[in-house]
C-alpha atoms as an extended CHARMM CRD file, in Angstrom:
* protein
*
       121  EXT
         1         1  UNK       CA              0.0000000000        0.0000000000        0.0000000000  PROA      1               0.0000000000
         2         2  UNK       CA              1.3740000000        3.4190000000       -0.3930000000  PROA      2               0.0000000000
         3         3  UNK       CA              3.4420000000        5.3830000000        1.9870000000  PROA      3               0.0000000000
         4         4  UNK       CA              2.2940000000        8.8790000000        2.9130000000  PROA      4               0.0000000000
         5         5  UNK       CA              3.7940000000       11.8250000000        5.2090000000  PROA      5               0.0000000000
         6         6  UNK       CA              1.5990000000       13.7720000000        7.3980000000  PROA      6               0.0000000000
         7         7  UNK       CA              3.3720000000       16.8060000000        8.6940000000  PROA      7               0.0000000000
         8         8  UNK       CA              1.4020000000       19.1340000000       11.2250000000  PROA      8               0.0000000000
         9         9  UNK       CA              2.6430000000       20.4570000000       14.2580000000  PROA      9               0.0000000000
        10        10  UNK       CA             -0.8510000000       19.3580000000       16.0390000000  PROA      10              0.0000000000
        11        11  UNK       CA             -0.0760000000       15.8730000000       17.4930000000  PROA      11              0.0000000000
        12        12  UNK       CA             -4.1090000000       14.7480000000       17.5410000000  PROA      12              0.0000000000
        13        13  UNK       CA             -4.1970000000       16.2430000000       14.1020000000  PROA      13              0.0000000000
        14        14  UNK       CA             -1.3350000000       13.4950000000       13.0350000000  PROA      14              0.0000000000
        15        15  UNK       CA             -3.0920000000       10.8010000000       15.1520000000  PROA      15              0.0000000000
        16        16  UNK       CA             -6.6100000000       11.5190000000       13.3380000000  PROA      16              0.0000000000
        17        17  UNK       CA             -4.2610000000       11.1230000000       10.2200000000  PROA      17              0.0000000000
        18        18  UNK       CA             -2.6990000000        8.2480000000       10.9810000000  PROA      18              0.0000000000
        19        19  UNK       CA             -5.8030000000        6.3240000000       12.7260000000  PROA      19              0.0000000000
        20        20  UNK       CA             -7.6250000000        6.7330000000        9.3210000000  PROA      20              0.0000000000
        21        21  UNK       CA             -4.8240000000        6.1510000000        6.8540000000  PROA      21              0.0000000000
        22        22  UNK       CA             -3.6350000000        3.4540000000        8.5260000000  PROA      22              0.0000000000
        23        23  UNK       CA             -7.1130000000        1.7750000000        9.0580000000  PROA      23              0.0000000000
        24        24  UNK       CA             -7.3390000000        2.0500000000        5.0190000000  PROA      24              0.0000000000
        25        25  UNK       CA             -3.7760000000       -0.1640000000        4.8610000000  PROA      25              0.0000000000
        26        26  UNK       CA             -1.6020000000        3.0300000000        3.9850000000  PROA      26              0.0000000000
        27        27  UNK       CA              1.9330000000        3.2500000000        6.0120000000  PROA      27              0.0000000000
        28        28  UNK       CA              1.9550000000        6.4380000000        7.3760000000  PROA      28              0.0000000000
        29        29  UNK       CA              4.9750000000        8.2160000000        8.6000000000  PROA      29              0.0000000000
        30        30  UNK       CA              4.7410000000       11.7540000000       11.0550000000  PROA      30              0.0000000000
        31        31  UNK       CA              6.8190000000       14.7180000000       11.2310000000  PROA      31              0.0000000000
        32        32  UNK       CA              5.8450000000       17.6800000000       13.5760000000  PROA      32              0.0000000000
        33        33  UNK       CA              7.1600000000       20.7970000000       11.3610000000  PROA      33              0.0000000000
        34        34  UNK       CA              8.3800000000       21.1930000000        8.0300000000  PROA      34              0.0000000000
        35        35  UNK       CA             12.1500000000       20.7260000000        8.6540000000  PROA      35              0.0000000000
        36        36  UNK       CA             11.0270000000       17.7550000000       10.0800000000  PROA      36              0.0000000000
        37        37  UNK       CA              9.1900000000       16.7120000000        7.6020000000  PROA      37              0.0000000000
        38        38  UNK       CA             11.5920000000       18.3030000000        4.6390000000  PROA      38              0.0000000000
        39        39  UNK       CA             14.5930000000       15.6460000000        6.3670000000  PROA      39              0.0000000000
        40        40  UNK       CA             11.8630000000       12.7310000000        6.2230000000  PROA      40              0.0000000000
        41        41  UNK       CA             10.9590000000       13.2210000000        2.7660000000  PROA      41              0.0000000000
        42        42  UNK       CA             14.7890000000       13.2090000000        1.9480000000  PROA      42              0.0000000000
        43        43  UNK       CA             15.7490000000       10.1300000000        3.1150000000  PROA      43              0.0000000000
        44        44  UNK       CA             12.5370000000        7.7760000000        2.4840000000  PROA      44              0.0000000000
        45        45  UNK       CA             10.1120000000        7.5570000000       -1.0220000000  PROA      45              0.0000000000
        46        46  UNK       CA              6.8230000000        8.6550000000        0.0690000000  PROA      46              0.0000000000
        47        47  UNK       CA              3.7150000000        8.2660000000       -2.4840000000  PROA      47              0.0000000000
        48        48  UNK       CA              1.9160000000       11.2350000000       -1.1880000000  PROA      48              0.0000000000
        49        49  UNK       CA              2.6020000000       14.0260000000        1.3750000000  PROA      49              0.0000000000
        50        50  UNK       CA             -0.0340000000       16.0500000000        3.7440000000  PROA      50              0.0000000000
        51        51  UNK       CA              1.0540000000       18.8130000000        5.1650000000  PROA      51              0.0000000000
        52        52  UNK       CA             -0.1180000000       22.2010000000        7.4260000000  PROA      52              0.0000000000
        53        53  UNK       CA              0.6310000000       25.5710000000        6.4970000000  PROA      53              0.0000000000
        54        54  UNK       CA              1.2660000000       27.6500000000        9.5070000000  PROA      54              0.0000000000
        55        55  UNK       CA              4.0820000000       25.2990000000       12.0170000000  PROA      55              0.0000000000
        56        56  UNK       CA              6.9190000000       26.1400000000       13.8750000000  PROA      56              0.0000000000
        57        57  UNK       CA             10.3470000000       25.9090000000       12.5240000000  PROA      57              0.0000000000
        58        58  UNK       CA              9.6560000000       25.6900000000        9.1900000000  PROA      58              0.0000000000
        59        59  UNK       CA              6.1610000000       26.3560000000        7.5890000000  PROA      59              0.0000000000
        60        60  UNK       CA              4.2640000000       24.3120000000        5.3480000000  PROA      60              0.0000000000
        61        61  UNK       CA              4.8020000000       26.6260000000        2.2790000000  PROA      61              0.0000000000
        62        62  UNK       CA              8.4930000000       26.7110000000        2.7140000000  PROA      62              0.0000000000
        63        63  UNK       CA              8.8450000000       23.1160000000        3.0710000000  PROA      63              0.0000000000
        64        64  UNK       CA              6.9410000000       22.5810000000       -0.4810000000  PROA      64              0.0000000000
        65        65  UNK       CA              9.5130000000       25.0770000000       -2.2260000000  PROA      65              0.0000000000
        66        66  UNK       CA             12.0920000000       23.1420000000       -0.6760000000  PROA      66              0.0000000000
        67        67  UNK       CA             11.0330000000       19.9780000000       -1.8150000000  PROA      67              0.0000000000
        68        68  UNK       CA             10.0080000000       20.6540000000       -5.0960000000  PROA      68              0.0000000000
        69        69  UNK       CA             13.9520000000       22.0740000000       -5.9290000000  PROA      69              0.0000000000
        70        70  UNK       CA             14.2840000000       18.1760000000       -5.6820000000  PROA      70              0.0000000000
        71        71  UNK       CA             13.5540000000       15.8370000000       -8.6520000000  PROA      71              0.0000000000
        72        72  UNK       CA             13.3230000000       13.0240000000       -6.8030000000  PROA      72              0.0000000000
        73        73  UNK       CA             10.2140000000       14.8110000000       -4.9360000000  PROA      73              0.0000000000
        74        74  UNK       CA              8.9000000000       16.3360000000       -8.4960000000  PROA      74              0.0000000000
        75        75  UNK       CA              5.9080000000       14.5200000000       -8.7530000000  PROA      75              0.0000000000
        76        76  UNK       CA              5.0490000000       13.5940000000       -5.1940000000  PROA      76              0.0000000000
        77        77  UNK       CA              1.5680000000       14.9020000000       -4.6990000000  PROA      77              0.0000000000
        78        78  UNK       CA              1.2120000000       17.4700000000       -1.5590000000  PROA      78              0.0000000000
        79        79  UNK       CA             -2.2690000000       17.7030000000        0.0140000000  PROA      79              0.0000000000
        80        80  UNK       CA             -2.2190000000       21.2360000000        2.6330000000  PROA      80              0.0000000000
        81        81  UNK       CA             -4.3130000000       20.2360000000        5.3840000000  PROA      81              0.0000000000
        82        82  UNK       CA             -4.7130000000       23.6510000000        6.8980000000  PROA      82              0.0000000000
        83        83  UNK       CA             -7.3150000000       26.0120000000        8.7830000000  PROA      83              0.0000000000
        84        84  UNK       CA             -6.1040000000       28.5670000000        6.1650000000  PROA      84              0.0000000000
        85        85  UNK       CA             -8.9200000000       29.3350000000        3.2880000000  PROA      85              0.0000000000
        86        86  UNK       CA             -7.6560000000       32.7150000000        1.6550000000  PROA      86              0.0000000000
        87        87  UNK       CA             -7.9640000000       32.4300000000       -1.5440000000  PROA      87              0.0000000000
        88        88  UNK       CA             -3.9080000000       34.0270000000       -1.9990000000  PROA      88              0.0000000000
        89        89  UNK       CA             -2.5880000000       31.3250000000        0.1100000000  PROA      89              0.0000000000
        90        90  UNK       CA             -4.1290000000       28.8360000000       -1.6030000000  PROA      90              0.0000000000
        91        91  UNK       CA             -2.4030000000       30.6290000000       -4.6530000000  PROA      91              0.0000000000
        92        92  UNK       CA              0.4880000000       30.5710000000       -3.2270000000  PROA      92              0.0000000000
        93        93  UNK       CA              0.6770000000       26.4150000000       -2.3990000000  PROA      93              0.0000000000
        94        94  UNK       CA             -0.3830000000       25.9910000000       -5.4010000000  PROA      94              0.0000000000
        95        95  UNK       CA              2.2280000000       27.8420000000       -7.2920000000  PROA      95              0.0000000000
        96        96  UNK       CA              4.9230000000       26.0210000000       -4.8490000000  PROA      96              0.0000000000
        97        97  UNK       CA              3.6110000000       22.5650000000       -5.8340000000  PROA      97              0.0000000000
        98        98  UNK       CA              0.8050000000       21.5600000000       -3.6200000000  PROA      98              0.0000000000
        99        99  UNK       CA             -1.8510000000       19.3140000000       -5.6610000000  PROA      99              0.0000000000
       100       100  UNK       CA             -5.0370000000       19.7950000000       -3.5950000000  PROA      100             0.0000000000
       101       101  UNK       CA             -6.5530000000       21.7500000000       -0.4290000000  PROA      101             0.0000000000
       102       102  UNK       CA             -8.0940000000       20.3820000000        2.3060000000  PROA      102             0.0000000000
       103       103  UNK       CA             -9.6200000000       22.7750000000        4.9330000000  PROA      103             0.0000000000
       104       104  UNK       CA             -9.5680000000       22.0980000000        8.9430000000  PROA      104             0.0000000000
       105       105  UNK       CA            -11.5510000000       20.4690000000       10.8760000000  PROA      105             0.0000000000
       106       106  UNK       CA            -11.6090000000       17.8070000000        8.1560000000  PROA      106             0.0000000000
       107       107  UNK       CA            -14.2760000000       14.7880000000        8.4450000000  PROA      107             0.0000000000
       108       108  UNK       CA            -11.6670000000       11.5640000000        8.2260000000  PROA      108             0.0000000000
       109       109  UNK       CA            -14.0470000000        9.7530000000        5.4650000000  PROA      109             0.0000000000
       110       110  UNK       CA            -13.4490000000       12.8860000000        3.5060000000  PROA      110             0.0000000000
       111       111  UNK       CA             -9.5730000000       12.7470000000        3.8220000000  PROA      111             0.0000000000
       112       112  UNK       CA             -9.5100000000        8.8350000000        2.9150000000  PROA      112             0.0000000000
       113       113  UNK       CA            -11.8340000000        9.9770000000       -0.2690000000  PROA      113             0.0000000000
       114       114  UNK       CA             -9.4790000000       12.4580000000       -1.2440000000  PROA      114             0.0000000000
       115       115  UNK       CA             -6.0890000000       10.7120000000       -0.5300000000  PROA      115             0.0000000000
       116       116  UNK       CA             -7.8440000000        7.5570000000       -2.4880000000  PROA      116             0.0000000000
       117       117  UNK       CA             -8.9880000000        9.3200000000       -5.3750000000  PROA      117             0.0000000000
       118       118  UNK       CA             -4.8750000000       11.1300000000       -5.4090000000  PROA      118             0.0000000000
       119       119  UNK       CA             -3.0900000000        8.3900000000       -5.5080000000  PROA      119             0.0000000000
       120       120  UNK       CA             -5.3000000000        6.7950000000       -8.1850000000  PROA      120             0.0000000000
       121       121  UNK       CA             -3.9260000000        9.3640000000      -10.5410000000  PROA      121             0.0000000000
């Protein structure tokens, strides 16, 4: 099954993640900020990444830029889980890389629907 990276600096947030990617058979790895999440992504093959916007360290936008410079990370999709719905941010992620938006609180059915009908692509 794939392998996805959740990266949020909310620990339930990664649980809720994790309890209902995992409970769909998908291996699901955490990070708690971007540099986290940037080192992560650089040393294992992940088949889809969801990330915040707004953590500590290093945000979710900057992390994108910084993994797109990458070929390797090219044509990973990036999902922004985030409570952030201006329509310039979403701009933004989307002219750093980010494939889709999903907007906080997020119903867990939804997310699975979403990530599914991704990674079918």
């Amino acid at each position: 099954m794939a392998s996805i990276l959740t990266v949020d600096d909310s620990a339930s947030i990664r649980r809720t993640i994790k309890i209902a990617l995992t409970g769909e058979g998908y291996d699901v790895t955490e990070a708690a900020d971007g540099a986290e999440g940037f080192r992560k992504a650089g040393s294992a093959s992940f088949d889809l990444i969801i990330t915040d916007l707004n953590m500590p360290v290093m945000d979710g936008l900057t992390m994108i830029r910084e993994l797109r410079k990458n070929p390797a990370n090219t044509g990973v999709p990036i999902l922004f889980l985030t409570t952030e719905s201006d329509a310039g941010i979403k701009a933004q992620a989307k002219a750093a890389g980010a494939t889709g938006w999903l907007t906080k609180p997020f119903d867990p059915d939804g997310l699975i629907k979403i990530v599914q009908r991704i990674l079918a692509k």
